[in-house]
Backbone bond lengths (Angstrom), bond angles and torsions (degrees), N, CA, C in turn:
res aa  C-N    CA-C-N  psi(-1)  N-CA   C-N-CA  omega(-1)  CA-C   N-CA-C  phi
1 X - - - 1.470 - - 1.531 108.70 -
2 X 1.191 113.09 125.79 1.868 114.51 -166.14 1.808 89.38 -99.48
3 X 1.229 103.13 -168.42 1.886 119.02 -152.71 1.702 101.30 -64.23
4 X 1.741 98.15 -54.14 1.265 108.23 178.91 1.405 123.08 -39.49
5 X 1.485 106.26 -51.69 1.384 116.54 -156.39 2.016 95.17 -92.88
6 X 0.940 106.07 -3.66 1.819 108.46 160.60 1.374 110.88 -68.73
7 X 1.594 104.33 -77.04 1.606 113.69 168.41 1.863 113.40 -46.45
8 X 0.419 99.29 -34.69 1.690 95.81 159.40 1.361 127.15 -17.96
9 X 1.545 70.80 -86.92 1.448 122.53 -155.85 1.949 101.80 -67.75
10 X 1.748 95.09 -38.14 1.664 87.17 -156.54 2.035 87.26 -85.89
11 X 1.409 124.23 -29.10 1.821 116.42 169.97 1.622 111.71 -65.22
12 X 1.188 104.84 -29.19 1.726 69.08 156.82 1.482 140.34 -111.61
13 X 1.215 112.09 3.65 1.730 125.17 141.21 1.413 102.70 -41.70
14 X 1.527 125.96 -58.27 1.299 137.06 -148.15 2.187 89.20 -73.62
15 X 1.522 98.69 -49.30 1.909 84.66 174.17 1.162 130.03 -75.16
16 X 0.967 105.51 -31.27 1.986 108.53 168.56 0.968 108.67 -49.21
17 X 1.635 134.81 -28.86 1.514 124.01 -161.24 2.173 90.29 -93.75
18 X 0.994 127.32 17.02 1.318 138.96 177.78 1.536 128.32 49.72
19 X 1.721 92.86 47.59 1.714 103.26 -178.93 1.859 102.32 -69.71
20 X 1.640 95.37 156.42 1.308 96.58 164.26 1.465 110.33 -128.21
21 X 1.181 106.60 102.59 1.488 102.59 -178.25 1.780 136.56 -61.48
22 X 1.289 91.59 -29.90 1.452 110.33 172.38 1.331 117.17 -56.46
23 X 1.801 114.60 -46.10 1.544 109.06 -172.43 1.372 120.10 -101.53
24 X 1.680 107.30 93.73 1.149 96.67 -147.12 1.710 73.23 -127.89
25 X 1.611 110.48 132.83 1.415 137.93 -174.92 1.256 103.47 -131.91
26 X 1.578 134.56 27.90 1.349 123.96 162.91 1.640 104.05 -138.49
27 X 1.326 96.00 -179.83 1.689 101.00 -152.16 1.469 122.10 -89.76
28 X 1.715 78.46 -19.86 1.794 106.20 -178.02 1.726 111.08 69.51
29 X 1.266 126.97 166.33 1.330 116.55 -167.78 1.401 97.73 153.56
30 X 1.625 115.43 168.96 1.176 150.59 -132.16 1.920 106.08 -54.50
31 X 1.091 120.56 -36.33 1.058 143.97 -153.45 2.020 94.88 -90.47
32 X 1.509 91.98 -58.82 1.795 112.57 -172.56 1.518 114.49 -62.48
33 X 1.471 105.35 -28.54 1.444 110.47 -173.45 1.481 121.51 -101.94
34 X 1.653 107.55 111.97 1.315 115.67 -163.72 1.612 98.42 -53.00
35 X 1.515 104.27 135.31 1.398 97.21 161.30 1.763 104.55 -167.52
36 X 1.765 122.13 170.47 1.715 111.51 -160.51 1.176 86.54 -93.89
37 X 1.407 89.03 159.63 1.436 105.89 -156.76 1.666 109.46 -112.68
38 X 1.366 103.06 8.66 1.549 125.63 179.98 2.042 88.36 -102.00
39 X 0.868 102.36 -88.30 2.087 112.44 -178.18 1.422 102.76 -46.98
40 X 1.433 134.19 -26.90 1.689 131.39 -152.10 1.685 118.60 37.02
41 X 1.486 101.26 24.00 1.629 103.58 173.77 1.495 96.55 -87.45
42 X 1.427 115.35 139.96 1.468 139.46 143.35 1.276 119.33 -15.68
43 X 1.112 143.31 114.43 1.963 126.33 158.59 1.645 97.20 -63.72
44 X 1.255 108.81 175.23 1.320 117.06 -142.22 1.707 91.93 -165.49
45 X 1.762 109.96 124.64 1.544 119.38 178.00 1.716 111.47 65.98
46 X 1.036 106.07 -162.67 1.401 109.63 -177.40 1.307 136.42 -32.39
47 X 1.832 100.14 -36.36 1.393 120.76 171.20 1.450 97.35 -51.50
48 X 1.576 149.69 -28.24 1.688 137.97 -149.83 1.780 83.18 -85.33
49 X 1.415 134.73 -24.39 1.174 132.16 -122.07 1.527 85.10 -114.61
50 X 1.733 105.52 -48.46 1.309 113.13 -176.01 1.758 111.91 -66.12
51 X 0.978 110.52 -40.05 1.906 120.84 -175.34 1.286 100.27 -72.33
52 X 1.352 132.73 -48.58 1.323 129.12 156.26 1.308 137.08 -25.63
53 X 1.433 92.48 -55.01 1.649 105.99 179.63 1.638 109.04 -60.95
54 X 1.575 95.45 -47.18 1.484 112.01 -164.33 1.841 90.18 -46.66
55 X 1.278 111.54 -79.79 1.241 119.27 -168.76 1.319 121.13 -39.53
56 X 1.410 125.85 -17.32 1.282 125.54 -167.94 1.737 89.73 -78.97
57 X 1.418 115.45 -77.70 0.974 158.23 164.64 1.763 115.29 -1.47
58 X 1.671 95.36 -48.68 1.332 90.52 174.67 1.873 97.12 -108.66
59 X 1.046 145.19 3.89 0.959 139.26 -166.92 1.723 131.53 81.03
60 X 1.392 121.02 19.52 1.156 147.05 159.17 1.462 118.32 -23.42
61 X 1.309 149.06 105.33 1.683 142.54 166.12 1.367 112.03 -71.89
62 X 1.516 118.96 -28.95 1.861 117.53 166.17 1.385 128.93 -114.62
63 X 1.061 105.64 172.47 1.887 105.26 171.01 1.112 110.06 -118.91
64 X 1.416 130.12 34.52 1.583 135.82 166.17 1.520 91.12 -67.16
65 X 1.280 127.25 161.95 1.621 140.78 -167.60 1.617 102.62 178.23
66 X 1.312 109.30 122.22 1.419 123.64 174.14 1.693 113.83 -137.38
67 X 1.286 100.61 148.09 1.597 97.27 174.27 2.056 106.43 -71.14
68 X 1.032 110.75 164.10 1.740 109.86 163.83 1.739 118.40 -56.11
69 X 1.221 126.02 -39.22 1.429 142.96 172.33 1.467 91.85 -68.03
70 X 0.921 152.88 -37.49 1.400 135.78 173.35 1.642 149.66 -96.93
71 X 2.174 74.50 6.86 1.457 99.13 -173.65 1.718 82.92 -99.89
72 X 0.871 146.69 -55.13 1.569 163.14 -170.91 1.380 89.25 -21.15
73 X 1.322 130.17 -100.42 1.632 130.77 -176.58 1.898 112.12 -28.11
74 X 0.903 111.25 -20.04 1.576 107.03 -168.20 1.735 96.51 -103.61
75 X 1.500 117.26 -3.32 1.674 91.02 177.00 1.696 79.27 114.09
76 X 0.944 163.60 -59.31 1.350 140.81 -60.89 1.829 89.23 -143.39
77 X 1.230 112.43 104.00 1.548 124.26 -175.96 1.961 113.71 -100.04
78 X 1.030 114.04 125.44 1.542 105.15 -155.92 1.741 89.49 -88.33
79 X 1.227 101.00 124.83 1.691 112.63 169.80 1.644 127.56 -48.35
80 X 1.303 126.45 134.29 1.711 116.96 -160.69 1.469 118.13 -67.04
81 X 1.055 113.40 126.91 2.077 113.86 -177.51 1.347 84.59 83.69
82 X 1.887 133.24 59.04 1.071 105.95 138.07 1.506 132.43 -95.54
83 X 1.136 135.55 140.52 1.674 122.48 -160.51 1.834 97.83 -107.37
84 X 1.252 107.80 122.73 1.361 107.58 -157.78 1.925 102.52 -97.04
85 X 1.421 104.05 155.58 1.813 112.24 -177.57 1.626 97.11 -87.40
86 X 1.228 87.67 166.52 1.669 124.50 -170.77 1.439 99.06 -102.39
87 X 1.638 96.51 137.36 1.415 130.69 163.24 1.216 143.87 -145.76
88 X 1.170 115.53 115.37 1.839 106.39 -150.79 1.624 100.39 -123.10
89 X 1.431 87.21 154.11 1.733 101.40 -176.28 1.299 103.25 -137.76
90 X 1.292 108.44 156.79 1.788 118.74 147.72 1.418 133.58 -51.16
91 X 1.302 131.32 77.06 1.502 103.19 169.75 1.535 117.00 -104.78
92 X 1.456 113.70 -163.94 1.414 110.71 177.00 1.679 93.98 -115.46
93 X 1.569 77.29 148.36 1.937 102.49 166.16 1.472 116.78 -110.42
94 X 1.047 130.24 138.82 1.680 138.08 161.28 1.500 106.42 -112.50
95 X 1.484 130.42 101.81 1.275 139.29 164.58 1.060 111.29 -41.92
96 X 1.371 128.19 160.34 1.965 136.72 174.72 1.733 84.52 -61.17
97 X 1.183 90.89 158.79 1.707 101.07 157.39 1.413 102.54 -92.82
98 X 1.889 103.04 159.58 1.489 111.50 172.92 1.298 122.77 -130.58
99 X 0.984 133.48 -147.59 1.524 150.72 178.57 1.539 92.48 -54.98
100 X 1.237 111.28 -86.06 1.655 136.99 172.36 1.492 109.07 -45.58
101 X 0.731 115.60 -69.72 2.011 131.30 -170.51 1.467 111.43 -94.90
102 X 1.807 117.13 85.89 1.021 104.92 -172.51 1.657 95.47 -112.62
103 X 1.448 122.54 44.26 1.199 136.01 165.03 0.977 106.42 -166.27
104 X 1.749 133.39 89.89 1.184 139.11 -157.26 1.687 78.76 -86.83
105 X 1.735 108.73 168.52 1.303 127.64 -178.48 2.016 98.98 -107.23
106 X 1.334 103.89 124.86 1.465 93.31 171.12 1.758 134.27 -52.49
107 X 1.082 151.34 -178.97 1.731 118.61 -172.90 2.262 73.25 -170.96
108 X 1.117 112.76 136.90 1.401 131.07 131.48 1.323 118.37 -6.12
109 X 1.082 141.99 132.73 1.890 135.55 160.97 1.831 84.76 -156.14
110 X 1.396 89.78 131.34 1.665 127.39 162.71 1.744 98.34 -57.34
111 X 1.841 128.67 90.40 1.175 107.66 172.57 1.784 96.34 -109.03
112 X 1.623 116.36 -153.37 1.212 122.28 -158.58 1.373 111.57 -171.91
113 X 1.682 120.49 114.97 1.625 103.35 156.21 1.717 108.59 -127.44
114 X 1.528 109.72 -178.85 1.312 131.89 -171.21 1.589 125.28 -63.81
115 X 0.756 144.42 112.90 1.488 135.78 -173.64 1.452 94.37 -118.45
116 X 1.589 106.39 175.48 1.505 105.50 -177.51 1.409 87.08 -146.39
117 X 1.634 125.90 161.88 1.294 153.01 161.29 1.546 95.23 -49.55
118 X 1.360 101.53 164.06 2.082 106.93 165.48 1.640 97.64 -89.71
119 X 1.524 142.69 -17.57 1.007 154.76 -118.02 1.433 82.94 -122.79
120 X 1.292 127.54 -32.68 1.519 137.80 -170.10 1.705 106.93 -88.37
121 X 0.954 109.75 4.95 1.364 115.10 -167.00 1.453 112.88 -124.45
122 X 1.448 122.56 122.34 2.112 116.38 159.66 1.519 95.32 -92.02
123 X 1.523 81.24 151.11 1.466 93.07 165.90 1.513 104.28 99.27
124 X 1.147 148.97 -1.90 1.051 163.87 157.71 1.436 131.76 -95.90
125 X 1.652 148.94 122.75 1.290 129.04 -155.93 1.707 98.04 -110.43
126 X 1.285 115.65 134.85 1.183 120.78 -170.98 1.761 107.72 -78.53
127 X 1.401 116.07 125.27 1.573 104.70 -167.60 1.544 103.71 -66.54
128 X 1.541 113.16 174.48 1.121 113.88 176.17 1.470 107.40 -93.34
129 X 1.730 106.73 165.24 1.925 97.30 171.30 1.140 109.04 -62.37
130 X 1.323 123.72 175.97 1.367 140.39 -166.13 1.638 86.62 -133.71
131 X 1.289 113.29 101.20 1.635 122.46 164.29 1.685 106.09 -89.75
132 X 0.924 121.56 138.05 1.933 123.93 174.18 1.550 100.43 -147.40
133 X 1.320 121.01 20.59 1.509 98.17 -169.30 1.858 98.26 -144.33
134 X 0.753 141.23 131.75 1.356 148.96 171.27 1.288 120.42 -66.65
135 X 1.763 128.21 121.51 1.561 118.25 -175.84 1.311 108.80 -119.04
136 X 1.041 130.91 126.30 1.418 146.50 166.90 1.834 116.30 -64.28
137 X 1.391 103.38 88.82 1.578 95.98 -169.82 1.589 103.30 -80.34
138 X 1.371 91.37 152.55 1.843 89.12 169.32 1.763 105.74 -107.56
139 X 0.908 114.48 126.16 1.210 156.77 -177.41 1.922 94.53 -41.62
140 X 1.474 104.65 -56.59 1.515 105.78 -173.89 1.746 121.34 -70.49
141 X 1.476 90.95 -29.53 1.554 109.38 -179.33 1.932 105.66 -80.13
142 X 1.460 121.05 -28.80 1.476 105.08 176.62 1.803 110.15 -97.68
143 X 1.219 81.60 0.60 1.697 87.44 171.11 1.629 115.24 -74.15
144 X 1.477 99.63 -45.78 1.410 114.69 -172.69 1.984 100.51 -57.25
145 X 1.689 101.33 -58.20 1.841 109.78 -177.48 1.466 111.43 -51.26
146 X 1.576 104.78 -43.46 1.893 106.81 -176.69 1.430 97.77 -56.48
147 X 1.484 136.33 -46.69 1.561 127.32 -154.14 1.364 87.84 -80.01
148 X 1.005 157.32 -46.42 1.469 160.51 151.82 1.805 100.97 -2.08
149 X 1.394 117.91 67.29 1.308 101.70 -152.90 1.689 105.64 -86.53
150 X 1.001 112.70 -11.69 1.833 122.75 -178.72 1.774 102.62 -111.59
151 X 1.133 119.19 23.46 1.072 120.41 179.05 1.218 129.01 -64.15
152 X 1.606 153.54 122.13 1.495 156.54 -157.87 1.809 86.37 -51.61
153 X 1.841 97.43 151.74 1.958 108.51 137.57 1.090 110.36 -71.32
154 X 1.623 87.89 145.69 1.516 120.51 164.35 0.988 112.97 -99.72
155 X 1.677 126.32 122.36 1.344 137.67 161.34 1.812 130.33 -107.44
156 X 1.213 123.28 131.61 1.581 105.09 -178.75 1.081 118.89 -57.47
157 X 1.148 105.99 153.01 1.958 132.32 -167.80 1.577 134.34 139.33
158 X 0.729 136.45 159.30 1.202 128.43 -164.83 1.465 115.73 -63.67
159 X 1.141 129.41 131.62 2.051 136.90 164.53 1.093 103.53 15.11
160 X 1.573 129.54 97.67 1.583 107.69 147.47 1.096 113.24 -152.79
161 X 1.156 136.36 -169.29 1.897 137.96 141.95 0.954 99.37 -132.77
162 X 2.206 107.30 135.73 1.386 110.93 178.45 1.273 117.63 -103.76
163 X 1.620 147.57 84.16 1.398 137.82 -136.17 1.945 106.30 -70.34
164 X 1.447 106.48 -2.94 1.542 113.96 -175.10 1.616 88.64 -87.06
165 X 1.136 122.33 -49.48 1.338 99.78 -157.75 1.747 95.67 -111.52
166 X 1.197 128.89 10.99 1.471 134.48 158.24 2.015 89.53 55.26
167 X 1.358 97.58 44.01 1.836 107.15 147.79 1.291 129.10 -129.13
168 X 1.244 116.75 137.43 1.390 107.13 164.80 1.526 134.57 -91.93
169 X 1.110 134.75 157.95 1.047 122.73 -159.09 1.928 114.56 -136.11
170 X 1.429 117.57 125.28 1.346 114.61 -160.68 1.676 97.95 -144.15
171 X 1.523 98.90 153.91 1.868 107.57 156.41 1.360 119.52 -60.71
172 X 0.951 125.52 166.13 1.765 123.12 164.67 1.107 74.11 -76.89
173 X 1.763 75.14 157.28 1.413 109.26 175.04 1.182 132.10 -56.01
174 X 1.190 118.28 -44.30 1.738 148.04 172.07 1.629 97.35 -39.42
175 X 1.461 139.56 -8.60 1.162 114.81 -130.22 1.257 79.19 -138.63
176 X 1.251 131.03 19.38 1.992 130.09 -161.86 1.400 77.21 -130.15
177 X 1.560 103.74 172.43 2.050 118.12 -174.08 1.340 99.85 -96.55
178 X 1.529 115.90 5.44 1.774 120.17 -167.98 1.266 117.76 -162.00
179 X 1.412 126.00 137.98 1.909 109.87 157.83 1.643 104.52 -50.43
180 X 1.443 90.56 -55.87 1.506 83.69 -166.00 1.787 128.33 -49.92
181 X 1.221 100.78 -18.09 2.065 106.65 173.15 1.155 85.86 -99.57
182 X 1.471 149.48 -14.45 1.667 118.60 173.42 1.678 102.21 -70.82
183 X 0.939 108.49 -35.73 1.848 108.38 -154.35 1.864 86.29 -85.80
184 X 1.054 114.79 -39.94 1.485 109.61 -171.44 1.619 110.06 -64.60
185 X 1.177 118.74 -21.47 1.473 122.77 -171.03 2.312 90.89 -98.94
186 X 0.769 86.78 -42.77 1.880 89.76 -175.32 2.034 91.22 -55.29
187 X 1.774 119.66 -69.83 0.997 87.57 162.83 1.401 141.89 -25.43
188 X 0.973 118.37 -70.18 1.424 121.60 178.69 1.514 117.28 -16.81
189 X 1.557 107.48 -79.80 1.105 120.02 174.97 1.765 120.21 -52.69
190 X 1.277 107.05 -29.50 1.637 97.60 -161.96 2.187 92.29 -86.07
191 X 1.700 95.10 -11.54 1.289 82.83 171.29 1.809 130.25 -66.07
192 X 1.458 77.62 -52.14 1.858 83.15 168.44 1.223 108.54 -92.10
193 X 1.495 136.04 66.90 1.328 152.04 97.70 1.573 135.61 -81.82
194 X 1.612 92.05 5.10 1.654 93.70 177.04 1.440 93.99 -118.94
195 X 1.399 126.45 42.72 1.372 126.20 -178.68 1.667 81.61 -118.27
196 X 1.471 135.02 -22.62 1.511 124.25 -168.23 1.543 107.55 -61.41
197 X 1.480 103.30 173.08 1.372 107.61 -154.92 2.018 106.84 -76.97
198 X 1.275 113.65 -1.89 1.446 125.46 -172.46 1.410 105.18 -101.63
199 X 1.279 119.95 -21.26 1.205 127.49 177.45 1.869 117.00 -101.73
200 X 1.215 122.17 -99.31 1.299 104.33 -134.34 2.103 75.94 -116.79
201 X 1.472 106.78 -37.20 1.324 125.22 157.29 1.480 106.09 73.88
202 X 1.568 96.62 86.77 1.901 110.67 -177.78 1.345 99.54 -94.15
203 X 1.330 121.91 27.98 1.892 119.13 -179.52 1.087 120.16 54.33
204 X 1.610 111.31 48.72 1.548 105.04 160.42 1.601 110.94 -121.55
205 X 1.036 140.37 53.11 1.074 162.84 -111.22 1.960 94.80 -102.43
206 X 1.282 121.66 132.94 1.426 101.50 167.53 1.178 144.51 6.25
207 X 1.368 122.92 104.11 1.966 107.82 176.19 1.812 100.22 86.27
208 X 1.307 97.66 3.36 1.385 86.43 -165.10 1.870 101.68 -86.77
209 X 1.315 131.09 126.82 1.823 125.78 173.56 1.745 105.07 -94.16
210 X 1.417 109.09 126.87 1.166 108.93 156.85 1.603 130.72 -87.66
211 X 1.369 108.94 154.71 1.479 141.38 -143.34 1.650 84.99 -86.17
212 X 1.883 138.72 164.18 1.088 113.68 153.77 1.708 119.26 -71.61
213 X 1.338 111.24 -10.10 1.558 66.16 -179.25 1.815 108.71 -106.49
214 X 1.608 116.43 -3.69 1.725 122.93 161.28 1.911 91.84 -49.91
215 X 1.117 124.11 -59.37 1.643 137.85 -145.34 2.165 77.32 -69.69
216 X 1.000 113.13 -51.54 1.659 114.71 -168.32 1.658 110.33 -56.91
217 X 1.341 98.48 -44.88 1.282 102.76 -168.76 1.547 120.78 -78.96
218 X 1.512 115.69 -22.69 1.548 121.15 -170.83 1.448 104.75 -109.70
219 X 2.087 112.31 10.30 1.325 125.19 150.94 1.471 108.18 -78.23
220 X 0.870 133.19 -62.72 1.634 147.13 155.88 1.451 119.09 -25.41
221 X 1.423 123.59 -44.25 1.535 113.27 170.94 1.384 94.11 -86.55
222 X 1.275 140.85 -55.02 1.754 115.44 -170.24 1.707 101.32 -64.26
223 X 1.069 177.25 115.05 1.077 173.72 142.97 1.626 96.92 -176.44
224 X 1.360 115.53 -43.70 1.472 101.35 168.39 1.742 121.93 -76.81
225 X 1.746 100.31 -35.54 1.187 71.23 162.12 1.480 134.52 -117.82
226 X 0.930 88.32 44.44 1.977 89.81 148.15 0.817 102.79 -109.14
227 X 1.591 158.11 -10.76 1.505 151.42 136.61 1.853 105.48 -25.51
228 X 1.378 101.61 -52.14 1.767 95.84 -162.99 1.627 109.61 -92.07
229 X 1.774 95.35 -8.91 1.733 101.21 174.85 2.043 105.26 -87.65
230 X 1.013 82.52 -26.69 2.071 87.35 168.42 1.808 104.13 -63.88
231 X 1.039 83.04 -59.84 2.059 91.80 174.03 1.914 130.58 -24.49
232 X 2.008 63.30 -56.32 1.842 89.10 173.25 1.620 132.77 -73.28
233 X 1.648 99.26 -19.72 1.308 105.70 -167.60 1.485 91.72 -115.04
234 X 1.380 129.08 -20.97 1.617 119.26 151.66 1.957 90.86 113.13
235 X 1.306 120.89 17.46 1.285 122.25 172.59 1.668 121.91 -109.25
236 X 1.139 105.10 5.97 1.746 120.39 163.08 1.125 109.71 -66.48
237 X 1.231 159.15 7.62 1.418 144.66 124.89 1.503 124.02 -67.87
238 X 1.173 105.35 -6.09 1.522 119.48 176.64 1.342 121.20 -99.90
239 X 1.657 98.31 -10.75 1.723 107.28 -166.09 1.314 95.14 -136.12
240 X 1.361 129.34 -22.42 1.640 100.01 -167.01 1.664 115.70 -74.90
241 X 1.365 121.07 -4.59 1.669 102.84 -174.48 1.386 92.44 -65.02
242 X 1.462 123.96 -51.97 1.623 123.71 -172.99 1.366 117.13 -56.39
243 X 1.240 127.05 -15.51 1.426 126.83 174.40 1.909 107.70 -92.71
244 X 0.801 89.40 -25.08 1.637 85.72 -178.27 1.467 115.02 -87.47
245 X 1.099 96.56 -22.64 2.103 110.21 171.71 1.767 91.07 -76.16
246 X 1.397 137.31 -51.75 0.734 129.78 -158.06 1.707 110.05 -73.23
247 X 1.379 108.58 -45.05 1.588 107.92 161.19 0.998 143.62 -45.58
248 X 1.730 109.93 -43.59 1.195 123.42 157.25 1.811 118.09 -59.56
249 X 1.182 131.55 4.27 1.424 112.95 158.65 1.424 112.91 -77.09
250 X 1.718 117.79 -14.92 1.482 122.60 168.39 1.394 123.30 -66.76
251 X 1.222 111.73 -3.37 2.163 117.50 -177.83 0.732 98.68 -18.01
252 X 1.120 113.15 -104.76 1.348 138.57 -151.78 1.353 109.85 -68.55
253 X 1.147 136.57 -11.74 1.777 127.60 161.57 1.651 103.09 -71.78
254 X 1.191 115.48 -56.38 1.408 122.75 167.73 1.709 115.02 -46.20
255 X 1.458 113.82 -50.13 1.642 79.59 164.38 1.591 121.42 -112.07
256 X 1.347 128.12 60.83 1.222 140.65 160.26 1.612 95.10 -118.85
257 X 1.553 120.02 -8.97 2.115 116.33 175.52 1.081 112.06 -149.20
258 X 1.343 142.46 64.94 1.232 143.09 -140.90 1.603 91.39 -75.92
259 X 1.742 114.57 -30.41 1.718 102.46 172.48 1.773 117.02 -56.01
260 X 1.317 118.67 20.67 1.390 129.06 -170.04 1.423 102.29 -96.24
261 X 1.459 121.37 -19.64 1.740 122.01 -162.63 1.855 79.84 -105.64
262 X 1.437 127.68 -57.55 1.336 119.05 -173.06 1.549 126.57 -47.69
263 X 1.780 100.10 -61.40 1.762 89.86 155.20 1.448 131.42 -31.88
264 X 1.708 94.57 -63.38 1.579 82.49 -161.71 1.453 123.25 -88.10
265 X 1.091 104.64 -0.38 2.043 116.10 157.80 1.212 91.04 -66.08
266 X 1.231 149.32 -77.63 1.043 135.75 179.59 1.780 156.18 -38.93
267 X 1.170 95.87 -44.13 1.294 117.72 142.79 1.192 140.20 -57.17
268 X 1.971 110.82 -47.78 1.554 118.38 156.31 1.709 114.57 -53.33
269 X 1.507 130.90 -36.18 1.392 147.86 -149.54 1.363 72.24 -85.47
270 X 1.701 142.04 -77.69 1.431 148.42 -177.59 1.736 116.50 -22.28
271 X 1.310 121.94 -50.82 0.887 142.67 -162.84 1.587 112.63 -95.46
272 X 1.573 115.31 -33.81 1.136 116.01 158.44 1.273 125.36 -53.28
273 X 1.599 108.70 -54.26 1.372 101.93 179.07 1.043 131.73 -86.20
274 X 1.357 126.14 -2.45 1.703 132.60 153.47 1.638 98.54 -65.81
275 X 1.038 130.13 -43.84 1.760 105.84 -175.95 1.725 108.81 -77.53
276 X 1.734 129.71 -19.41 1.113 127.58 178.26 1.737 98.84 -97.01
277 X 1.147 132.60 7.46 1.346 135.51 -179.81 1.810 113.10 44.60
């Protein structure tokens, strides 16, 4: 499998698990942003997308990432069956010379090496988060998640639910422009976690990849209901312009299936009330 077909391979693992990259209401920060944890430089381009994924994917709490040669000096012994993430760079190539080309021209090639999680490693102490910012919880919105009594873990990382490993995955809180878009985006996700097969069970069952328009449609019932869970907790005036921008990327699926608004009102209404019991 060459560079391309890695990067591939690891973004659409990374969509099946049902990120939305577009609606993004947090600030991102120290914790969120893959970066080595030997240099403390940032990854940079696709690599943020690829380390991301990785972490979602296997269930990761940081984005520290080191090669094995750089865990060695720090103590740092890589744990057995660890399967290591992808990282790709630019370098240059110079072909053999030939018959014809006895001064080949150097040219670009997409290459790639291994990094590992800090999480993949003994012998190493995992830092703590770095909180600096104060969050104002609302009272109605963790009331609603506490009654949520079979509800998935939450781990840091960017927006998602993973139906393989039945977690969801979020920034601290501190790290959104609002309580009110932290809790509105956590809805989201904890909605399509009551689609798993123990819960309310919209057939996406482990291992399972959605189709675009399965992946369209079970975007559409969690988005509604955290629309009707904002309602409930009295913070939908704070959230609906962002939910209705966000619906509206459905137009035009919605009017080529207008049975697209009935399902998923329905389904969101389903799912609401299994998380409010």
């Amino acid at each position: 499998m060459n560079a391309y077909d890695k990067v591939t391979h690891k973004l659409i693992a990374l969509l099946a698990q049902g990120t939305v990259p577009w609606r993004k209401t947090w600030t991102g920060g120290y914790d969120n942003r893959p970066q080595n944890f030997v240099t403390k430089k940032a990854y940079r381009g696709i690599n943020v997308m690829l380390l991301m994924a990785e972490a979602m994917l296997s269930g990761y709490g940081t984005n520290f990432w080191m090669t094995e040669k750089q865990a060695a000096p720090k103590g740092g012994v890589l744990k057995p069956e660890q399967e290591p993430a992808l990282v790709v760079y630019w370098g240059r190539f110079t072909p053999k010379p030939t018959i014809n080309v006895t001064e080949p021209k150097s040219r670009s090639m997409l290459r790639y090496y291994n990094v590992y999680n800090i999480e993949q490693f003994d012998g190493i102490e995992i830092p703590a988060p770095q909180v600096t910012i104060e969050f104002d919880s609302i009272a109605e919105c963790d009331a609603v998640i506490k009654g949520f009594s079979d509800r998935p873990a939450v781990t840091p990382g960017n927006p998602a639910y993973s139906p393989e490993l039945d977690r969801v995955f979020m920034p601290r809180p501190t790290e959104f422009e609002s309580p009110e878009n932290y809790y509105s985006v956590l809805f989201h996700e904890m909605v399509h976690s009551t689609g798993h097969g123990s819960r309310v069970d919209r057939k996406f069952e482990a291992g399972h990849v959605f189709n675009g328009a399965e992946y369209s449609r079970e975007e559409l019932v969690a988005e509604f209901g955290a629309c009707f869970l904002a309602g409930v907790t009295g913070i939908e005036p704070a959230v609906i312009e962002n939910s209705a921008a966000y619906i509206k990327k459905w137009h035009q699926r919605l009017k080529e299936d207008p049975s697209w608004l009935v399902y998923a009102g329905g389904a969101a209404q389903k799912a609401v009330d299994y998380i409010l019991k």
